[in-house]
PAVOKOL-391519 format. One record per residue (C-alpha): x, y, z. Coordinates in steps of 0.02 Angstrom, whole numbers, padded with zeros to 5 digits, always signed. Example, Ala and Ser with C-alpha at 12.3 -4.5 7.8 and 13.67 -1.06 7.14 Angstrom:
% residues 2
+00615-00225+00390+00684-00053+00357
//
This chain:
% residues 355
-03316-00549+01284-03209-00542+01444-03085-00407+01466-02925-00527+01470-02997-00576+01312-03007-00390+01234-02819-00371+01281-02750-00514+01231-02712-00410+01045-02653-00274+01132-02510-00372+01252-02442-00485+01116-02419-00333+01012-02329-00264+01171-02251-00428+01183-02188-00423+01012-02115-00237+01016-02023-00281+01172-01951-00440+01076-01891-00324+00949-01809-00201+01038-01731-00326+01143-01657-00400+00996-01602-00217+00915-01506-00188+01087-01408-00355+01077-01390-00345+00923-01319-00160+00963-01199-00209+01060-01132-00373+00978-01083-00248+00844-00998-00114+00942-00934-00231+01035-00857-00306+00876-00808-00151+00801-00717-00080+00964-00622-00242+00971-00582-00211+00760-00500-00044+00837-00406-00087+00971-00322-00236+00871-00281-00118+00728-00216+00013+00869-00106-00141+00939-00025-00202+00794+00008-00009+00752+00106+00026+00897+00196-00144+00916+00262-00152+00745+00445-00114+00723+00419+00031+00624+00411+00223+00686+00284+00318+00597+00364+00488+00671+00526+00419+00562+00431+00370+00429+00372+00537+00395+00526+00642+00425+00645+00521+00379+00778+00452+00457+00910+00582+00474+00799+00720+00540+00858+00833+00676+00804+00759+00869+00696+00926+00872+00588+00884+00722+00548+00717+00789+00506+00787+00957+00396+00898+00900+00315+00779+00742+00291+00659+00881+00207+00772+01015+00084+00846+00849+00043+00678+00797-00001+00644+00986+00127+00489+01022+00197+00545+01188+00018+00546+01275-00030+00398+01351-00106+00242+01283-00264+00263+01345-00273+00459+01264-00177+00405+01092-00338+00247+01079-00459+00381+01126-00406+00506+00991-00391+00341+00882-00568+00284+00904-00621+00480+00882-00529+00484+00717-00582+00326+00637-00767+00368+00699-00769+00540+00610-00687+00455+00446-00510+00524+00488-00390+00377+00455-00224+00498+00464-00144+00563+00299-00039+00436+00170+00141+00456+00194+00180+00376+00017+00030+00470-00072+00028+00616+00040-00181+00616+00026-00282+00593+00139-00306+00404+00180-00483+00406+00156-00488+00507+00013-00354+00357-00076-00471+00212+00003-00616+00279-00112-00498+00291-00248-00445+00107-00264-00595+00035-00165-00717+00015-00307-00577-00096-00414-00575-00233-00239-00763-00223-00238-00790-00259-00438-00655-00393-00447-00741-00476-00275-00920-00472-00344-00887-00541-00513-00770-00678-00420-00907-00716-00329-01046-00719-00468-00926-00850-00546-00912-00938-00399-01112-00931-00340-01137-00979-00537-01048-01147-00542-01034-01179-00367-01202-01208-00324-01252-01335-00471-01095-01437-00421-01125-01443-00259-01303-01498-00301-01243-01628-00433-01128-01699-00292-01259-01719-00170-01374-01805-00294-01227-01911-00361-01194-01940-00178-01026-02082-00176-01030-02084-00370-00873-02017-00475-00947-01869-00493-00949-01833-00331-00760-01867-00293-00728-01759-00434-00808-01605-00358-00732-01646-00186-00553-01650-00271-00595-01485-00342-00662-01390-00201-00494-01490-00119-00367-01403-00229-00457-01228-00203-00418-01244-00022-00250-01324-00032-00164-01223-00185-00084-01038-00144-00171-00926-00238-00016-00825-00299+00059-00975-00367-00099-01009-00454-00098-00825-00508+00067-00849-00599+00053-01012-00652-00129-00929-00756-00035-00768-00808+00100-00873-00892-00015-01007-00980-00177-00896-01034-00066-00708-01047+00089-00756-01092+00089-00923-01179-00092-00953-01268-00163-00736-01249-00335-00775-01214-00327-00651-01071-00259-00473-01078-00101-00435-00936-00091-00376-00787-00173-00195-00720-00373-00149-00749-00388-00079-00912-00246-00063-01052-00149+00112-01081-00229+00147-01229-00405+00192-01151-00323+00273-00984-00342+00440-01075-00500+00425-01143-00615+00303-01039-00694+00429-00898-00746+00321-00749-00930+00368-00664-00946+00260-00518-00778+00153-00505-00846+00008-00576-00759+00002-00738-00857-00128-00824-01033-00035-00758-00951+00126-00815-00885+00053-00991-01077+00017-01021-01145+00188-00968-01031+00277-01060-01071+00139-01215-00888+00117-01233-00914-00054-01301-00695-00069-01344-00676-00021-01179-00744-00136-01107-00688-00275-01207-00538-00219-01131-00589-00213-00935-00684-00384-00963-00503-00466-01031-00419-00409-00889-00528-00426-00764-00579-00598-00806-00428-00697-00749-00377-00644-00572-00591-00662-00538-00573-00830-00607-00446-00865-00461-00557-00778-00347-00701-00842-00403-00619-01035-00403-00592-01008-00204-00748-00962-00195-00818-01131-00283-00717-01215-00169-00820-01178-00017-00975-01132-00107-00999-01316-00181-00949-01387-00017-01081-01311+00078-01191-01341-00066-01151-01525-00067-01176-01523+00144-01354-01433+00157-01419-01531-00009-01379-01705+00085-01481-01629+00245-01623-01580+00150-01633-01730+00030-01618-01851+00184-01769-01759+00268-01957-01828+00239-02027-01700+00130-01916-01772-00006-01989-01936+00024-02160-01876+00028-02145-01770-00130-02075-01920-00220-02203-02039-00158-02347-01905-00248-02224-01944-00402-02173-01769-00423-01987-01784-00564-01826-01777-00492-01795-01621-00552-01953-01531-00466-01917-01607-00306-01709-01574-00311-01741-01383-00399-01917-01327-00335-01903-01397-00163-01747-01450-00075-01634-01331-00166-01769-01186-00112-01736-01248+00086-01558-01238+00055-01558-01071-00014-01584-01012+00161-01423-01041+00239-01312-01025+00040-01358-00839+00088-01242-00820+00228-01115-00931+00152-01117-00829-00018-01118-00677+00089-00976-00743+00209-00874-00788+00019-00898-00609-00023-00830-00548+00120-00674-00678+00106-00623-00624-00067-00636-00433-00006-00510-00456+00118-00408-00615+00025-00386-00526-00151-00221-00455-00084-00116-00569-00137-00206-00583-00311-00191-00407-00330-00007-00379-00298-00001-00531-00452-00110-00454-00565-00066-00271-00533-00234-00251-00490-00242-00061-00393-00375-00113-00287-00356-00102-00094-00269-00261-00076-00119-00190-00175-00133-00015-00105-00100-00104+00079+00027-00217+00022+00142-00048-00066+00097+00053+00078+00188-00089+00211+00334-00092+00121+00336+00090+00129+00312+00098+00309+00155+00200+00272+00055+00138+00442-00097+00256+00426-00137+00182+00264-00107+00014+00300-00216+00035+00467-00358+00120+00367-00359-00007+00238-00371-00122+00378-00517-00062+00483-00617-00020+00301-00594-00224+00270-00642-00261+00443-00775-00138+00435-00845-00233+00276-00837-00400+00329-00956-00343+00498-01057-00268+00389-01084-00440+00260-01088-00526+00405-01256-00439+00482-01323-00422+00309-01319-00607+00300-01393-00621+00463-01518-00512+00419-01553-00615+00261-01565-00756+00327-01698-00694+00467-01812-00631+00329-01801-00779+00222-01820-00906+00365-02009-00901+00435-01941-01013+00585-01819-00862+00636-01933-00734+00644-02024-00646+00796-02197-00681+00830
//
């Protein structure tokens, strides 16, 4: 055996590495590329807004010394250039400023209400994932049939329809008129008292602590304003559906499994729906994301105290540093879904991965 042929093992494995690391260094810098650019919009939009956050601490009719000296502690008279540095510094070590309307720590209130924005997100998108991906099948089968205009007009009026008005308009016929659904808020006064939350997840800690009434309760409340969440979510989940279905259906496997006279079923369930499941990752993923930072307006209907309504109180309250942090923590989320679902999709596609 020659000697080129001994090494060949050896340099594709070198090859490979320096693929990989290649890719890790991009992939580096797209993100802290992204995230810097996150940060220096939030830093923008707090320093062009028409609100003082020196005044919005000391109030309005505080002596010209206090402001002087509020202002030079919380850094505003240095330059731009210094106030983004000790920004970026801040926000890197988890330091997001302290809540002028809660007086905690803005961090320390983000973990608090958090939890409620991520459980009402993931069941909206469970309900979404869970009928939006047959329907989107079923139109793509039923390709120009009635069936297929029907899920078209559906995924239509979740794009077109305000989700607040949507939001009342459900409060008033399912709370108010027929009450299927419990009100707005998470969980009903009765159990604030004696339901003990573990991890924040009130349904997940309803069944931990076997507090079966409880969550009885948390599932009737929480099931409506998901329900809106989760309809949005159909919206573009069955669209997409409907788009990669027709790609893989038109492609000649199908006609190839159907010519071996494999059912319908098999061939639209075992095989074209498993090719399509590739790319439904990052669009589920990608939907996540979009009803993390989109449930504000749903919360501030539903009293939901989730992040969404903890920005919303906190900008009419001129209370920048929590509307900021809530900001970057949404931003910070969405990257994060975002490279998870590229990740995803790299390990579930053969054709994307390094060789």
């Amino acid at each position: 055996m020659s000697t080129a042929d001994t090494q060949t093992p050896a340099r594709r494995a070198n090859r490979r590495a320096s693929t990989i690391l290649k890719a890790v260094a991009s992939f580096a810098v797209i993100v802290g590329t992204t995230y810097l650019g996150l940060l220096a919009v939030t830093f923008f939009i707090g320093r062009v807004v028409p609100i003082d956050p020196v005044l919005a601490i000391v109030g309005d009719r505080a002596p010209a010394h206090v402001v002087e000296r509020t202002r030079e502690q919380m850094g505003f008279n240095l330059p731009y250039y210094q106030q983004f540095y000790l920004y970026v510094k801040g926000v890197l070590s988890g330091d997001f400023g302290t809540s002028v309307l809660t007086t905690n720590p803005v961090m320390s209130d983000i973990r608090r209400v958090f939890p409620a924005t991520m459980e009402l997100a993931t069941v909206g998108t469970i309900i979404g994932a869970a009928l939006g991906i047959p329907l989107g099948v079923l139109a793509a089968v039923k390709r120009g049939s009635l069936a297929d205009q029907v899920v078209r007009i559906i995924g239509l009026i979740g794009y077109s329809v305000p989700i607040f008005w949507l939001g009342l308009l459900a409060l008033l016929v399912f709370y108010a008129r027929l009450g299927w659904t419990a009100g707005p808020g998470r969980i009903d006064v009765v159990f604030e008292y004696t339901f003990t939350p573990i991890t924040g997840f009130y349904l997940l800690d309803a069944m931990l602590n076997r507090d079966w009434a409880a969550f009885k309760d948390i599932f009737a409340h929480i099931i409506l304003p998901a329900s809106l969440l989760g309809y949005f979510s159909l919206a573009y989940i069955s669209r997409m559906t409907r788009s990669f279905m027709l790609n893989e259906l038109s492609q000649e496997y199908i006609a190839a499994a159907r010519a071996k006279g494999l059912s319908e079923t098999r061939i639209i369930w075992g095989h074209a729906l498993r090719n399509a499941a590739v790319p439904l990752v990052t669009v589920i993923a990608l939907s996540y994301a979009g009803l993390l930072e989109g449930s504000v307006l749903t919360e501030t209907v539903f009293a939901w105290p989730g992040l969404g309504l903890y920005i919303t109180n906190s900008l009419q309250n001129a209370d920048m540093n929590a509307v900021l942090g809530g900001t970057i923590i949404i931003g910070s989320v969405f990257i994060a879904l975002n490279l998870l679902s590229d990740l995803l999709y790299r390990l579930l596609d053969p054709r994307t991965r390094i060789r």
